[in-house]
VEXGU-322271 format. One record per atom (N, C-alpha, C): atom name; x negated, y, z negated. Coordinates in steps of 0.1 Angstrom, whole numbers, plus 5000, padded with zeros to 4 digits. Last residue first. Layout:
<rs>
(r CA; (X; Y; Z))
...
</rs>
This chain:
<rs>
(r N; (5670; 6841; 5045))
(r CA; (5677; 6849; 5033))
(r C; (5694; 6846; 5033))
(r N; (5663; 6831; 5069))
(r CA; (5660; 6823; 5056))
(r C; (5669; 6829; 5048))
(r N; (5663; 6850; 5083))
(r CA; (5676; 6846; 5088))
(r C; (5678; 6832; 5077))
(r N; (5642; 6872; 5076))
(r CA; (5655; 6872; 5075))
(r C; (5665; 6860; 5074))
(r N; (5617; 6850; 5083))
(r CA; (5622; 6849; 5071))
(r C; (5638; 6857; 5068))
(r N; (5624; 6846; 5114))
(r CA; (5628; 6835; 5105))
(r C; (5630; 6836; 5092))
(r N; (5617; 6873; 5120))
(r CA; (5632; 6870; 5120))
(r C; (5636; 6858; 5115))
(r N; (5592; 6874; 5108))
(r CA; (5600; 6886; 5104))
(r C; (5614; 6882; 5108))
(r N; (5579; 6852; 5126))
(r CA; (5580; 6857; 5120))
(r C; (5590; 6861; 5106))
(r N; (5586; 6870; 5154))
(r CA; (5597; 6857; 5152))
(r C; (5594; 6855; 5138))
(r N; (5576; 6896; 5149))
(r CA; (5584; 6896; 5148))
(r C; (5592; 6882; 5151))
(r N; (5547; 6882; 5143))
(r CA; (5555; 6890; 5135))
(r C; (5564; 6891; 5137))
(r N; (5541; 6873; 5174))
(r CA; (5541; 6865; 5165))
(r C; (5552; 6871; 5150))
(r N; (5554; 6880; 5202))
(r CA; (5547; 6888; 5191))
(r C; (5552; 6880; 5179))
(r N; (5549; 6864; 5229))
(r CA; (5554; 6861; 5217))
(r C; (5548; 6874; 5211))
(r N; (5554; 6847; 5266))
(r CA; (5542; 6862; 5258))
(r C; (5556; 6865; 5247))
(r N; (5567; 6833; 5276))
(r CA; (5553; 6823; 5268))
(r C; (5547; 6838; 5257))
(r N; (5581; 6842; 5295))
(r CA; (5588; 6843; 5284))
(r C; (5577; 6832; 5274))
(r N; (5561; 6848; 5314))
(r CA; (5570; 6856; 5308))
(r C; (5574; 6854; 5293))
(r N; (5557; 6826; 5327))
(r CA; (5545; 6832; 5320))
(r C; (5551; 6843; 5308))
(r N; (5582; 6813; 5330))
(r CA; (5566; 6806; 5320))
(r C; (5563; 6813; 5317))
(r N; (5584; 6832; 5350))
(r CA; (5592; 6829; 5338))
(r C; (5585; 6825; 5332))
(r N; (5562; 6822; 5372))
(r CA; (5566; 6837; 5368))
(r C; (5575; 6838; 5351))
(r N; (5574; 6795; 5376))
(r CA; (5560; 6801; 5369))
(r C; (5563; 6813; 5364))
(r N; (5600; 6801; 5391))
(r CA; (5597; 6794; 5374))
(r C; (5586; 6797; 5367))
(r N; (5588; 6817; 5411))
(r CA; (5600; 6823; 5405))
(r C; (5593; 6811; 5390))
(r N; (5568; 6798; 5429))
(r CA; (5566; 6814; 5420))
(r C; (5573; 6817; 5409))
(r N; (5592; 6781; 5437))
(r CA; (5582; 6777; 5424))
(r C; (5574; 6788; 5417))
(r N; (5604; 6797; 5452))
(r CA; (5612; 6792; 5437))
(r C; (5606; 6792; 5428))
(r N; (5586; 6802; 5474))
(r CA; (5590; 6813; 5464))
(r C; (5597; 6812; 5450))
(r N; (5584; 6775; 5478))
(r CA; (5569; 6781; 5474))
(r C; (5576; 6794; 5466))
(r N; (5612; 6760; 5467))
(r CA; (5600; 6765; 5484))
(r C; (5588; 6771; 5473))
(r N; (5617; 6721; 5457))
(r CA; (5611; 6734; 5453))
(r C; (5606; 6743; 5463))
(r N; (5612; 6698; 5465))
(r CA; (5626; 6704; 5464))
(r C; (5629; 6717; 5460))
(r N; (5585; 6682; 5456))
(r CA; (5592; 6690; 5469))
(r C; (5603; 6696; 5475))
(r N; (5568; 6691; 5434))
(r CA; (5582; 6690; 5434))
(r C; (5587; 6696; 5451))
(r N; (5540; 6693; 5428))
(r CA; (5547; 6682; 5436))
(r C; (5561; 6682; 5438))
(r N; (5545; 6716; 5412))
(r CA; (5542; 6722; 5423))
(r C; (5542; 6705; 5434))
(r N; (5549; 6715; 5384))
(r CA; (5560; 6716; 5393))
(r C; (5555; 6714; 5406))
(r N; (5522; 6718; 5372))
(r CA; (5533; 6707; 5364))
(r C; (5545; 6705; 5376))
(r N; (5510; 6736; 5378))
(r CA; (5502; 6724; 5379))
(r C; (5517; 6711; 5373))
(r N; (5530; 6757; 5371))
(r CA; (5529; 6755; 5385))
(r C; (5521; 6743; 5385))
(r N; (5524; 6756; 5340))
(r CA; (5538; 6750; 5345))
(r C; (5535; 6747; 5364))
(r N; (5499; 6757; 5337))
(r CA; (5505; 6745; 5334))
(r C; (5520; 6746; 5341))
(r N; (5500; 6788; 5347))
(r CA; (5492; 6777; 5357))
(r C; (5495; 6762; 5350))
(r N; (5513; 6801; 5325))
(r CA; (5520; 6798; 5343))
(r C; (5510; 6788; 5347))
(r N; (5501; 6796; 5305))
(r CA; (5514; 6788; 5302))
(r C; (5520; 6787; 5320))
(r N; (5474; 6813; 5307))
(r CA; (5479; 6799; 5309))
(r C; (5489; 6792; 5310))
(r N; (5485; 6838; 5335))
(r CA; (5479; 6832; 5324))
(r C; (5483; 6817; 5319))
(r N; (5485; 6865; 5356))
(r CA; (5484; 6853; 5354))
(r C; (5477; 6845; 5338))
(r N; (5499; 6893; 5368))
(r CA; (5498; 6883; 5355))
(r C; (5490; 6873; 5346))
(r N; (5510; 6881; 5399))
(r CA; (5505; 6885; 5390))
(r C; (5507; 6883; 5377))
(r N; (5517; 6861; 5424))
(r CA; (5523; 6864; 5415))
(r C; (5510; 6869; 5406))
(r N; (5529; 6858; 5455))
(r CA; (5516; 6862; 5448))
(r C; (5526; 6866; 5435))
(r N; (5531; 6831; 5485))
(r CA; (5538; 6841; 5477))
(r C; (5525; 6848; 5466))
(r N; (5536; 6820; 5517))
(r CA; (5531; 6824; 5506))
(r C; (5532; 6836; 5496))
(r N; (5561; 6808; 5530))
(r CA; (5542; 6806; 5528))
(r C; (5537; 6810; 5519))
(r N; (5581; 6820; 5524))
(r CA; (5581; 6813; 5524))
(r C; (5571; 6801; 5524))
(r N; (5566; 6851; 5539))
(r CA; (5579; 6846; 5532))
(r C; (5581; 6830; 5529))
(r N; (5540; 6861; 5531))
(r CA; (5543; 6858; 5539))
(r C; (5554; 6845; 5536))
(r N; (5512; 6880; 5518))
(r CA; (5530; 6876; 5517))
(r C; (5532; 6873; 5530))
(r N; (5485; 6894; 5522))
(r CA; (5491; 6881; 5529))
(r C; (5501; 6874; 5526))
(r N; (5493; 6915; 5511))
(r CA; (5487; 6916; 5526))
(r C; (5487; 6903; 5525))
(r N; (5488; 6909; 5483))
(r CA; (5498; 6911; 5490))
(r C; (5501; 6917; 5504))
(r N; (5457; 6907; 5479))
(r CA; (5468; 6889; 5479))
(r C; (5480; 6900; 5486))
(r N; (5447; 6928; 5477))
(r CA; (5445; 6922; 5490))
(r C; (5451; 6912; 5489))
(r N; (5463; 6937; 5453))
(r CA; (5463; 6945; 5463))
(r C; (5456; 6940; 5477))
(r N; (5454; 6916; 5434))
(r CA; (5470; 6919; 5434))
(r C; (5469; 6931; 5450))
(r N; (5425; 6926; 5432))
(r CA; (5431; 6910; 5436))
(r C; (5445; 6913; 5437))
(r N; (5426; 6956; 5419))
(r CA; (5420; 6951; 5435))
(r C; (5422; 6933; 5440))
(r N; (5456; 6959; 5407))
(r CA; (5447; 6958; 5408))
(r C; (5439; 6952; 5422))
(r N; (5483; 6958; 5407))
(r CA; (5483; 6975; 5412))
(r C; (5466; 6971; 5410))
(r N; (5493; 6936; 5386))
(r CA; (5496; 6941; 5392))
(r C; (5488; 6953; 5398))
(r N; (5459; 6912; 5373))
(r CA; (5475; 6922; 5373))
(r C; (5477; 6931; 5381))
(r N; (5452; 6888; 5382))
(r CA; (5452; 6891; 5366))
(r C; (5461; 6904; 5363))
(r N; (5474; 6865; 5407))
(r CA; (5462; 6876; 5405))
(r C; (5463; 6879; 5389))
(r N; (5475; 6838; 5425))
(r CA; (5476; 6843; 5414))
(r C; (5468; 6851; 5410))
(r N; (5494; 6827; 5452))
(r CA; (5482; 6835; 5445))
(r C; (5486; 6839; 5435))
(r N; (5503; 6799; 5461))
(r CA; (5506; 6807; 5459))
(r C; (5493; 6813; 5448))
(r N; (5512; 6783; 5500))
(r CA; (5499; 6791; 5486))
(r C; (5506; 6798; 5479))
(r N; (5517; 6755; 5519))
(r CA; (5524; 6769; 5515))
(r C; (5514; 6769; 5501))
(r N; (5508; 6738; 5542))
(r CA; (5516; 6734; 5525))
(r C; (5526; 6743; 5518))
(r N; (5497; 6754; 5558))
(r CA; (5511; 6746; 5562))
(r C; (5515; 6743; 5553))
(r N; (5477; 6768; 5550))
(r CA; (5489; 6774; 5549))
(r C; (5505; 6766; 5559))
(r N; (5448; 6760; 5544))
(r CA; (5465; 6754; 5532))
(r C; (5477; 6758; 5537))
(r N; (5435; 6776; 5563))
(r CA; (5434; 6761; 5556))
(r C; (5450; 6753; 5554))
(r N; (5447; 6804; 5553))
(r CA; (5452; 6796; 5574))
(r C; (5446; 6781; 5567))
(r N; (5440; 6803; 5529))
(r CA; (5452; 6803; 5534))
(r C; (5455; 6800; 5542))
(r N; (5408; 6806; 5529))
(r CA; (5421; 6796; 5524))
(r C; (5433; 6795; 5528))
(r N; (5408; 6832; 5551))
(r CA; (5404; 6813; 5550))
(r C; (5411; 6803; 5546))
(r N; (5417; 6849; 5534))
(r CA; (5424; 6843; 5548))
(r C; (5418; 6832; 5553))
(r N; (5398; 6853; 5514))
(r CA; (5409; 6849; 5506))
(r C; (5427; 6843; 5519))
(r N; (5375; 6858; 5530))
(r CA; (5376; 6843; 5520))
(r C; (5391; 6837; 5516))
(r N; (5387; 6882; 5536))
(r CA; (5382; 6874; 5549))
(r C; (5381; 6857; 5543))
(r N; (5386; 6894; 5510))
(r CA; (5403; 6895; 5518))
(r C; (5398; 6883; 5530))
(r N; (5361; 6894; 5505))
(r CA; (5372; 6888; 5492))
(r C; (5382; 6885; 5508))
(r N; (5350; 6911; 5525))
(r CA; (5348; 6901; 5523))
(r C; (5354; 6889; 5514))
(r N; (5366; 6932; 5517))
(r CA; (5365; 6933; 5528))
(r C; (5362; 6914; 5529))
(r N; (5356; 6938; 5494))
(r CA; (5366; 6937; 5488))
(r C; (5373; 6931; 5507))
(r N; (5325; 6932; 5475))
(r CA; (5330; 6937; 5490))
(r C; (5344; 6935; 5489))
(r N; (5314; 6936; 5449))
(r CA; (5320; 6928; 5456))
(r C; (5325; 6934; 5466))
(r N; (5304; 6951; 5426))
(r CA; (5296; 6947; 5437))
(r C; (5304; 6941; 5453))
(r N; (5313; 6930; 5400))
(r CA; (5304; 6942; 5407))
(r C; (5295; 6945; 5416))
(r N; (5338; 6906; 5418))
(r CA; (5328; 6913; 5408))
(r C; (5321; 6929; 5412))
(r N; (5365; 6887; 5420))
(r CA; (5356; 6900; 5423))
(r C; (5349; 6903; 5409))
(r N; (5364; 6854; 5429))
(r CA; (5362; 6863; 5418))
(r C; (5359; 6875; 5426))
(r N; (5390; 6825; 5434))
(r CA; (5377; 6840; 5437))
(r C; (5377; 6846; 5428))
(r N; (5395; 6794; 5436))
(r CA; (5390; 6807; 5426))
(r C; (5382; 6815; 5437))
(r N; (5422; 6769; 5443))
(r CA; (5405; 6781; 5447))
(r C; (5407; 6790; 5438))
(r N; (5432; 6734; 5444))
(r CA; (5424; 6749; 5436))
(r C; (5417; 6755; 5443))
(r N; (5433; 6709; 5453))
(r CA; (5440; 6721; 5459))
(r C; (5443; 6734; 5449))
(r N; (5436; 6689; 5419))
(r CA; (5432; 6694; 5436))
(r C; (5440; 6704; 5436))
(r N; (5428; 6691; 5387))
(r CA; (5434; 6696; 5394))
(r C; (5428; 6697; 5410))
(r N; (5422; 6675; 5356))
(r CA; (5420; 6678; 5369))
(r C; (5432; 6681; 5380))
(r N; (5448; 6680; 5331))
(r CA; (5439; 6675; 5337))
(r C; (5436; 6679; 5350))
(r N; (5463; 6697; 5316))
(r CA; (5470; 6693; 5325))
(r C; (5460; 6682; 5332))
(r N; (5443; 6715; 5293))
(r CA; (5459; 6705; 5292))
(r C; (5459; 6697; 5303))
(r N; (5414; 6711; 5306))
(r CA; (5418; 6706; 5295))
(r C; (5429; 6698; 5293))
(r N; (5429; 6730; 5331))
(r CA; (5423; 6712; 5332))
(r C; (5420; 6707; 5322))
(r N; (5429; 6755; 5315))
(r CA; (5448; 6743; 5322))
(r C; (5440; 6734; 5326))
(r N; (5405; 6762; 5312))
(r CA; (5411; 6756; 5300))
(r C; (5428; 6752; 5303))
(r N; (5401; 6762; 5339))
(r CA; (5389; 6753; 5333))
(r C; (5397; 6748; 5319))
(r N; (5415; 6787; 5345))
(r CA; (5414; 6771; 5353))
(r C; (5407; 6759; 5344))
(r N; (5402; 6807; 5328))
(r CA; (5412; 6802; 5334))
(r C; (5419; 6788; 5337))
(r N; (5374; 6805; 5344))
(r CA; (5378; 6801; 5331))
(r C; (5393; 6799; 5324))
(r N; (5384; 6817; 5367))
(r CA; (5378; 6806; 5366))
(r C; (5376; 6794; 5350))
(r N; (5391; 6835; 5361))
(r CA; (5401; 6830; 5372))
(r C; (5398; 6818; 5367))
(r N; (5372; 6858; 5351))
(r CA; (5386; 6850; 5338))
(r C; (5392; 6846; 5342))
(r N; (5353; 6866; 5358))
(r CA; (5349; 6854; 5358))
(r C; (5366; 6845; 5350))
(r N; (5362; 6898; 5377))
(r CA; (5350; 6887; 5367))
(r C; (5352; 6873; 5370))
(r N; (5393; 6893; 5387))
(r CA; (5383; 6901; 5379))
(r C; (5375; 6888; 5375))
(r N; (5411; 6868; 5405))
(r CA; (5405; 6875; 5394))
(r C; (5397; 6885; 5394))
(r N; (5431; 6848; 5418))
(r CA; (5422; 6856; 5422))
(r C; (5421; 6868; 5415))
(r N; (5437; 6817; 5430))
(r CA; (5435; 6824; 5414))
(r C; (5423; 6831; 5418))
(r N; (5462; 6795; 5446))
(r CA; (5449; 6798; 5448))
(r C; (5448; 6816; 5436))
(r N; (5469; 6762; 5453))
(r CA; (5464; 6775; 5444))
(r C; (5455; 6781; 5448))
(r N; (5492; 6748; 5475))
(r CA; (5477; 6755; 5471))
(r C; (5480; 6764; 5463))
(r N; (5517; 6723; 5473))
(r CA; (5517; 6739; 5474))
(r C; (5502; 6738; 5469))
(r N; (5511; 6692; 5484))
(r CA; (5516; 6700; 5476))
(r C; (5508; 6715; 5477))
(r N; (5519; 6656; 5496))
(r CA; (5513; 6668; 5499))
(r C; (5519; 6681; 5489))
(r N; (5504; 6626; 5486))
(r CA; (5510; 6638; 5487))
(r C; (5507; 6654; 5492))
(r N; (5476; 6622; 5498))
(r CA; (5481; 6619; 5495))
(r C; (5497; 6625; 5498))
(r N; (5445; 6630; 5494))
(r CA; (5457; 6635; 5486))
(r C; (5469; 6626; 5486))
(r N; (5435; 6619; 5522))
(r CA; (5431; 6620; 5510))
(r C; (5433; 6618; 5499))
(r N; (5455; 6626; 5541))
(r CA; (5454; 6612; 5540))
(r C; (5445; 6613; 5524))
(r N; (5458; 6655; 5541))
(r CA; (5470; 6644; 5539))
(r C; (5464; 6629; 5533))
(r N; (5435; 6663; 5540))
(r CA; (5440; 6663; 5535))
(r C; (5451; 6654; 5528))
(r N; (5428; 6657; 5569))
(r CA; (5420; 6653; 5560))
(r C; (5431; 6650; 5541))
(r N; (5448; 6669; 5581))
(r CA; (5449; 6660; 5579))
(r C; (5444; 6649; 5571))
(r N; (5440; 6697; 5573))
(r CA; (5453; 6692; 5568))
(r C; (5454; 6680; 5571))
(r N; (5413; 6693; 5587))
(r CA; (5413; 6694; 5573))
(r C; (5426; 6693; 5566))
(r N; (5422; 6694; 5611))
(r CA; (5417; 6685; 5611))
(r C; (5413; 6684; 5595))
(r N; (5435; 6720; 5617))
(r CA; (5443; 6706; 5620))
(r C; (5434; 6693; 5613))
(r N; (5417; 6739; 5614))
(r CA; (5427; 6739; 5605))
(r C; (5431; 6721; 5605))
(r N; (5399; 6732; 5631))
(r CA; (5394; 6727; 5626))
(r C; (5405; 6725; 5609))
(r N; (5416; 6742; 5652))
(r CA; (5409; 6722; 5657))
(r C; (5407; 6724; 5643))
(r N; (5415; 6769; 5646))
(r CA; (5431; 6762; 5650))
(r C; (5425; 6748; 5647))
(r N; (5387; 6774; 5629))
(r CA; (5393; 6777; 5639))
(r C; (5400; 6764; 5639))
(r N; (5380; 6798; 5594))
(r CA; (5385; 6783; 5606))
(r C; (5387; 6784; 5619))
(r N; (5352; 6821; 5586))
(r CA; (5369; 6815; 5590))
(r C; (5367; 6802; 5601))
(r N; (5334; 6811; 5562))
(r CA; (5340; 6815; 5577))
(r C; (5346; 6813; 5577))
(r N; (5331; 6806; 5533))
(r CA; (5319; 6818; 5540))
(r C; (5329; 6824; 5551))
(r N; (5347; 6794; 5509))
(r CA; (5348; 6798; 5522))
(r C; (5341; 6808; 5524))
(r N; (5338; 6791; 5479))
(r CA; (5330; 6784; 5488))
(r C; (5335; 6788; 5504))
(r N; (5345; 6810; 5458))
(r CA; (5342; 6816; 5470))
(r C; (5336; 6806; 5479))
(r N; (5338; 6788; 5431))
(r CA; (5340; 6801; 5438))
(r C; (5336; 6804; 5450))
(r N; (5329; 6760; 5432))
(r CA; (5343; 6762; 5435))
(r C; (5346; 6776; 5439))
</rs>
């Protein structure tokens, strides 16, 4: 599943994998796509198919040591001209990093969006919303984004406010 795009597409062959698609799938729904440091995209992914079960229209990249970052960005325009009539949204591990810095070079309003951060409570909720076709791709960013947000707890202090509010 890492990095399986070597080449880019050409126009016939987009057409002919979105259709593939359609008939496939089925419905049609927003692409993932989870683009990491190391290996924590993928692992990642592996413990939201636990909860959520198998998942289509997944990609993982990884950068590693070593990694051409030239080559990431040429894999990571593959997918996207692929998927990009559905509309993608990227998920990088954080902000101002080398995945968060070639995903936003391909914003593209309404196509695609990039959200950093990424952790499990966002990829259950986007694996949970992302058939919702009443949803654009930037909405559905938007809810995940919250997920992920408001999922991050400092255990002590809820805690420290139930035993107060015990008293």
């Amino acid at each position: 599943m890492t990095n399986r795009y070597k080449n880019k597409y050409t126009i016939h062959e987009v057409d002919i994998y979105n259709l593939f698609q359609l008939f496939w799938f089925g419905d049609v729904m927003v692409n993932i796509v989870i683009l990491t440091h190391g290996m924590f995209g993928e692992e990642l992914f592996k413990a939201s198919e636990m909860i959520v079960g198998k998942q289509d229209r997944v990609e993982i990249l990884s950068i590693q040591d070593g990694s051409s970052v030239h080559d990431i960005a040429t894999q990571l325009e593959a997918i996207i001209t692929v998927n990009g009539q559905y509309g993608n949204i990227i998920f990088t591990d954080m902000f101002g990093g080398s995945p968060s810095n070639i995903s936003i070079g391909f914003l593209d309003s309404g196509k695609c969006e990039v959200v950093s951060g990424v952790n499990l409570p966002m990829l259950i909720k986007v694996f949970s919303l992302r058939n919702n076709s009443d949803l654009s791709v930037h909405e559905l960013a938007l809810k995940t984004a919250k997920a992920g947000n408001d999922s991050i707890k400092v255990a002590g202090e809820i805690l420290h406010k139930d035993i107060s509010d015990s008293k």
